[in-house]
Each structure stands twice: as C-alpha cells, then as structure tokens.
C-alpha positions in Angstrom: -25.5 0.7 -35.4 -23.2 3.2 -33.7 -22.5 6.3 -36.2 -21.1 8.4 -33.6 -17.6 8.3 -32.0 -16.6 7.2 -28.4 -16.3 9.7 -25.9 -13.8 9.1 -22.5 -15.5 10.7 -19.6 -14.3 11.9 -16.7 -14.6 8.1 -15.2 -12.0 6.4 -17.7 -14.8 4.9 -19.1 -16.2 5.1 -22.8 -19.3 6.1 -23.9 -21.3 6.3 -27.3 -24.6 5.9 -28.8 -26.3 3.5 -31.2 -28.6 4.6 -33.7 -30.8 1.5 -33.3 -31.3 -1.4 -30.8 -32.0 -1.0 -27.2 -35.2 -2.1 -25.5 -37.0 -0.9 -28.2 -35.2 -1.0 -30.7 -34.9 3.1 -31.4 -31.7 4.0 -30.1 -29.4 3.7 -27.3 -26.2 4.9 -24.8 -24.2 2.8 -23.8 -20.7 2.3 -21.5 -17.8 0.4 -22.3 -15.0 0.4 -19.5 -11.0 -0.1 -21.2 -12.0 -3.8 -20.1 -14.5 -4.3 -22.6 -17.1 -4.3 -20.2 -20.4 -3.4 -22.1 -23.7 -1.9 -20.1 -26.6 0.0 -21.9 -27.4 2.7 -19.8 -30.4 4.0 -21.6 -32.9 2.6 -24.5 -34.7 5.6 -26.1 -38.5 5.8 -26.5 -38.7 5.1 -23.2 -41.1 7.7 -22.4 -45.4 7.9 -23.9 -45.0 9.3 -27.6 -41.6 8.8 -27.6 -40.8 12.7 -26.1 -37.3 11.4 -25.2 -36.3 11.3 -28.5 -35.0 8.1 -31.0 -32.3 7.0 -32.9 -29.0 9.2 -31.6 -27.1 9.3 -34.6 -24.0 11.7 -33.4 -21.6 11.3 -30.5 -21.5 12.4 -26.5 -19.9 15.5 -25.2 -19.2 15.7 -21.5 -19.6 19.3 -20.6 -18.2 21.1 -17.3 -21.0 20.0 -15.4 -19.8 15.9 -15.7 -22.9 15.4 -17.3 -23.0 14.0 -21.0 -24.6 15.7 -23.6 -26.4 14.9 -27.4 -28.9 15.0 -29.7 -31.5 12.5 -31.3 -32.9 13.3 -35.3 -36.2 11.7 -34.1 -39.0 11.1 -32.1 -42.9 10.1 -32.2 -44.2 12.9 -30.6 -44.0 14.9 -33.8 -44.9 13.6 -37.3 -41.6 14.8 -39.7 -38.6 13.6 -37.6 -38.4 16.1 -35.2 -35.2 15.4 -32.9 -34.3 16.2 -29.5 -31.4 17.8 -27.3 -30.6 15.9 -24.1 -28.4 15.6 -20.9 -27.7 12.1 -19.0 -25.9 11.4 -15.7 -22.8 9.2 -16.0 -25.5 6.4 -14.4 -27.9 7.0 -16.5 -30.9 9.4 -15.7 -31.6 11.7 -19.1 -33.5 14.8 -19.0 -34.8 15.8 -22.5 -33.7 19.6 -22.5 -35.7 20.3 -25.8 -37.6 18.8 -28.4 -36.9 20.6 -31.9 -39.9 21.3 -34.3 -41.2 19.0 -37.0 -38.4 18.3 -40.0 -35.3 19.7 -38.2 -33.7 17.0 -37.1 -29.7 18.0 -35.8 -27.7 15.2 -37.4 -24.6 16.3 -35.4 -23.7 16.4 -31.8 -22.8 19.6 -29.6 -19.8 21.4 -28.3 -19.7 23.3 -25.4 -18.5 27.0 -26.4 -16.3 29.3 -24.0 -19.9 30.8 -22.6 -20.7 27.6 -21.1 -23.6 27.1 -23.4 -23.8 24.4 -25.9 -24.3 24.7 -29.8 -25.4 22.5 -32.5 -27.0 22.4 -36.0 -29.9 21.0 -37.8 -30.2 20.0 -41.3 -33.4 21.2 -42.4 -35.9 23.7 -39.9 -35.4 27.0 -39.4 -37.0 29.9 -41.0 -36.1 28.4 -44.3 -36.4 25.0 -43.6 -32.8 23.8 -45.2 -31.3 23.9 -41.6 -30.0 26.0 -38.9 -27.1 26.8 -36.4 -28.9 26.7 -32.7 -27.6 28.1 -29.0 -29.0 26.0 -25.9 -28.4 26.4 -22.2 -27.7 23.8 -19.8 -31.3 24.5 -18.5 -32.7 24.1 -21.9 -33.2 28.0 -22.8 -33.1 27.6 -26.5 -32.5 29.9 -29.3 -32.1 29.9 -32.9 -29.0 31.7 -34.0 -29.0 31.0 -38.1 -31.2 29.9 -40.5 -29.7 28.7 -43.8 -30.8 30.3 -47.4 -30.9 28.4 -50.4 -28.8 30.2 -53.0 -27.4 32.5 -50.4 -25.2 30.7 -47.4 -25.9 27.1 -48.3 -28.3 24.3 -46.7 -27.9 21.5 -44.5 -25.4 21.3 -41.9 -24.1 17.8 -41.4 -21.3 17.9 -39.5 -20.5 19.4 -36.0 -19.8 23.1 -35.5 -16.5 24.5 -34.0 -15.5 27.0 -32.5 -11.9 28.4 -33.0 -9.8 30.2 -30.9 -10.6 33.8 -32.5 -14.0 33.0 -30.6 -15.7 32.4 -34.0 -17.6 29.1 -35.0 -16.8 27.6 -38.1 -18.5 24.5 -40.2 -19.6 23.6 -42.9 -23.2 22.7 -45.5 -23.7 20.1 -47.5 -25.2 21.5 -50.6 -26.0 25.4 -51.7 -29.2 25.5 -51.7 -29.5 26.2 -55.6 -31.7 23.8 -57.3 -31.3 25.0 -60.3 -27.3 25.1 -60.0 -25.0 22.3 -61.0 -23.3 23.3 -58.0 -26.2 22.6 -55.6 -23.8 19.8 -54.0 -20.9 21.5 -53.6 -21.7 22.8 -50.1 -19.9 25.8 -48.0 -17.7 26.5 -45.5 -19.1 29.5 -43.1 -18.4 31.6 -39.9 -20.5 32.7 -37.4 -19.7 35.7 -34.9 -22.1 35.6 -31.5 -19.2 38.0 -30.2 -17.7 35.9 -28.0 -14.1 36.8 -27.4 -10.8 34.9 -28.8 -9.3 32.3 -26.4 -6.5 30.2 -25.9 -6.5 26.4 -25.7 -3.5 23.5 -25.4 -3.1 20.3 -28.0 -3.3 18.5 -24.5 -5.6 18.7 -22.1 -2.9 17.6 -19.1 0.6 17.0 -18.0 3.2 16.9 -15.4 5.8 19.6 -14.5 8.5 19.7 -16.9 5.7 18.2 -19.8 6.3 20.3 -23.2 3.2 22.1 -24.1 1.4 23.6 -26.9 -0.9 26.2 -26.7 -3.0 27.4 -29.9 -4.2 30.9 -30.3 -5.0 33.8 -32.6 -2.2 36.9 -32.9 0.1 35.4 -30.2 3.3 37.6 -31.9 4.6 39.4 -28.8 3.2 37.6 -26.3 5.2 38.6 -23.0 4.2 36.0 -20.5 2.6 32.7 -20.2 1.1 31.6 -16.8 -0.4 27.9 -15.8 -3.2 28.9 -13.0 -1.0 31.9 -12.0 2.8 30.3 -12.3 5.0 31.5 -14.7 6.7 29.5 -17.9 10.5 29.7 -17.6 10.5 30.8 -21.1 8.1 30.0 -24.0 8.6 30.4 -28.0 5.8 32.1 -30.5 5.7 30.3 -33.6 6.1 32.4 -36.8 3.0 32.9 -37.7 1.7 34.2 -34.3 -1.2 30.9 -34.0 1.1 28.8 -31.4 3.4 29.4 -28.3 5.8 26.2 -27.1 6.6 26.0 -23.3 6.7 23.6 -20.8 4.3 23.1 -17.2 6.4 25.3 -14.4 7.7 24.0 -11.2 5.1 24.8 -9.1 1.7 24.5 -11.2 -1.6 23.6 -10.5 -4.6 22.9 -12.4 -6.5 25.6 -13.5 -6.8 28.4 -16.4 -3.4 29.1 -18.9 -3.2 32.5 -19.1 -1.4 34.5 -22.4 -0.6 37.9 -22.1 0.0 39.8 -25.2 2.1 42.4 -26.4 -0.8 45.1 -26.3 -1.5 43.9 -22.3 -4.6 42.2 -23.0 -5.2 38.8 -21.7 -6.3 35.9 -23.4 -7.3 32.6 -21.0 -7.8 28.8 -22.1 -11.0 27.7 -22.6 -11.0 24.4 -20.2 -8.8 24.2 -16.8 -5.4 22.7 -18.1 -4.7 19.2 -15.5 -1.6 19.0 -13.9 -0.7 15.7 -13.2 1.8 14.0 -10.6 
C-alpha cells in the first residue's frame, strides 16, 4: 500500500514507498521510470531486529546531496512503534540516520530547510508524549526542537511541516490536546521560529531565457533589482501586496542562486539553485 506521493529525482525517474510488501512484507522503496518500469530497490527489516526501520508511510525527498530522504513509524528493535529517519542512494544502499524513541513514530516525511538540515515531526514522543517538531542533519545529529502540550499548542502532527519564505515553519496538529474539551479534534495551525532568515523561492524550479517567472517572497514592495546567478532582469513587476515579483530569465543566465534586492538594500536569495535550461 503506497500512502505517500511520488517523488521525480534528479534521474527522471519516480520514486515512492509502500507501507507494506517487500521481501518481508514490512515496507518498501521502489522506482518506476516514465516507462512504467517497476524495480524495488529496498525491502525494510532487512537488518537483525529490524534497526532499519518498517512500514514507510510518508513520501521521498531528494535533498542537495542527490540522495533520497524519509522516515519509517516502525521498527522491531523497540517495543511501541518507534520509527526511524533514513537516507538511500538513488541505487539503493540506505543508511539509517536515527532510530526515534519508543511511541514517536513521525507519520510525515521531511523537507529540507534553507540550513541544509532536514525537519520533520512525530505524532506522539517528546517530552509530553503527544508529538513533536524535530531538526536532523545529514550526518544524523539529531535534536528535538518542540514538544506538543495538551491544552496548550495542540497534539499530534500529521502532516508535513513547511517552511515559508519569511524563514518560519508552519503546520499543523490533529487534535488539542484537551480531553475534556469538545474541541479535542479540532486541531491547530502553528509557527515555529529557529531564526532562520526569510528567503526567496520561484513557482518553477527551471526555464529557458525569455521563460516568465514567478518568484514568491515576504515584503518584496520596493524591490530594486532582480538577478538570476548574478544577471540582471530587464524589468520585473511587485505584486500589490509585496508576496510576489513577475520577470522573465535574462539573456545571458545561468543556473544558480535568484537574488532580490530590496528597497532597504538588504538581499534576499532563493532557497534552491534556479535551472536554466537550453
């Protein structure tokens, strides 16, 4: 059963997991090319105790590095569910990066914030055990960031965090937290500051010279120059509300950073290279 979404890597091929199935029947990843060519390129549980983790119920990110990235809500070698965080090559080889404590299971996949770390949440551990927001380096360096209150910020994070382009991370709880409450399902929405600074970022990730592009941001009013890896827009256009600047690629750009300077002179940069294409 896959519940997570596809993921296109850097290979033009798609990959995803399955919650179940595999060699032994606890979870796979698997690659499917636009041909409909289907390989499983790893069955979890593969390792004594199951420390590799089982049943992968979110989707894949590939982060910077080319390598894909994701969580499991289970495993044998702890008693309550325990979930892992991992990293696997494009041809397969996963590294188990960390194994969460018993009952925390992250039911979500990760994003890669502009710090180059990855983020993610669990539905129940943390210092209250109704879940938790979590930071995690790509050499495993893991560290708890949040830990949901009952009755105070909500419980149980389902759903994948984000982060937007004022640098914040946004997301949302499933219930909260109140037993007591007939509004113990209603849930929350929440931010969380780590300090990381505001960012730009485009609606698409490519395009050739003379392509129209859209570039999101926070307090873009009097921007007074847009650059694709150092080239200059021709001319660009600020919405009215200051979140979004139209423009199109420059003659003369190459892939690499946008960069949006604004009115004040600071400098605000996109948070993935922007591909320009023949």
């Amino acid at each position: 059963m896959p519940w997570g979404g596809l993921l296109q890597a850097s290979d033009g091929n798609f990959y995803g997991t399955t919650e179940e199935g595999g060699a032994r029947g606890d979870g796979t990843i698997f690659r499917v090319t636009p041909g409909g060519e289907f390989t499983t390129i790893y069955s979890f549980c593969a390792q004594p105790n199951c420390t590799d983790g089982a049943s992968p119920f979110a989707g894949l990110i590939q982060a910077t590095d080319g390598n894909l990235y994701g969580t499991t809500v289970a495993g044998r070698a702890c008693s309550g569910g325990c979930g892992t965080i991992f990293k696997i090559t494009l041809d397969g080889t996963l590294t188990t990066l960390h194994t969460l404590p018993d009952g925390a299971s992250p039911q979500a996949g990760l994003i890669q914030a502009t710090d180059g770390n990855f983020y993610g949440t669990t539905i129940l551990g943390g210092a209250h055990h109704r879940g938790s927001i979590f930071r995690i380096t790509s050499a495993g360096k893991f560290t708890t960031l949040h830990s949901f209150q009952p009755k105070t910020d909500g419980m149980q994070p389902y759903g994948t965090i984000m982060q937007a382009t004022d640098g914040n991370f946004y997301g949302t709880t499933y219930g909260d937290g109140d037993i007591n409450s007939s509004k113990k399902y209603f849930g929350t929405v929440y931010r969380l500051s780590t300090g990381l600074a505001p960012f730009v970022t485009t609606l698409t990730p490519s395009g050739s010279v003379g392509a129209s592009v859209t570039i999101l941001g926070t307090n873009l009013a009097g921007a007074t120059a847009v650059t694709f890896n150092g080239t200059p827009a021709a001319s660009f256009t600020v919405n009215a509300t200051g979140s979004a600047i139209s423009t199109t690629v420059p003659s003369g750009a190459t892939t690499g950073s946008i960069q949006v300077t604004l009115s004040g002179g600071g400098t605000l940069s996109s948070n993935l290279p922007f591909q320009v294409t023949p």
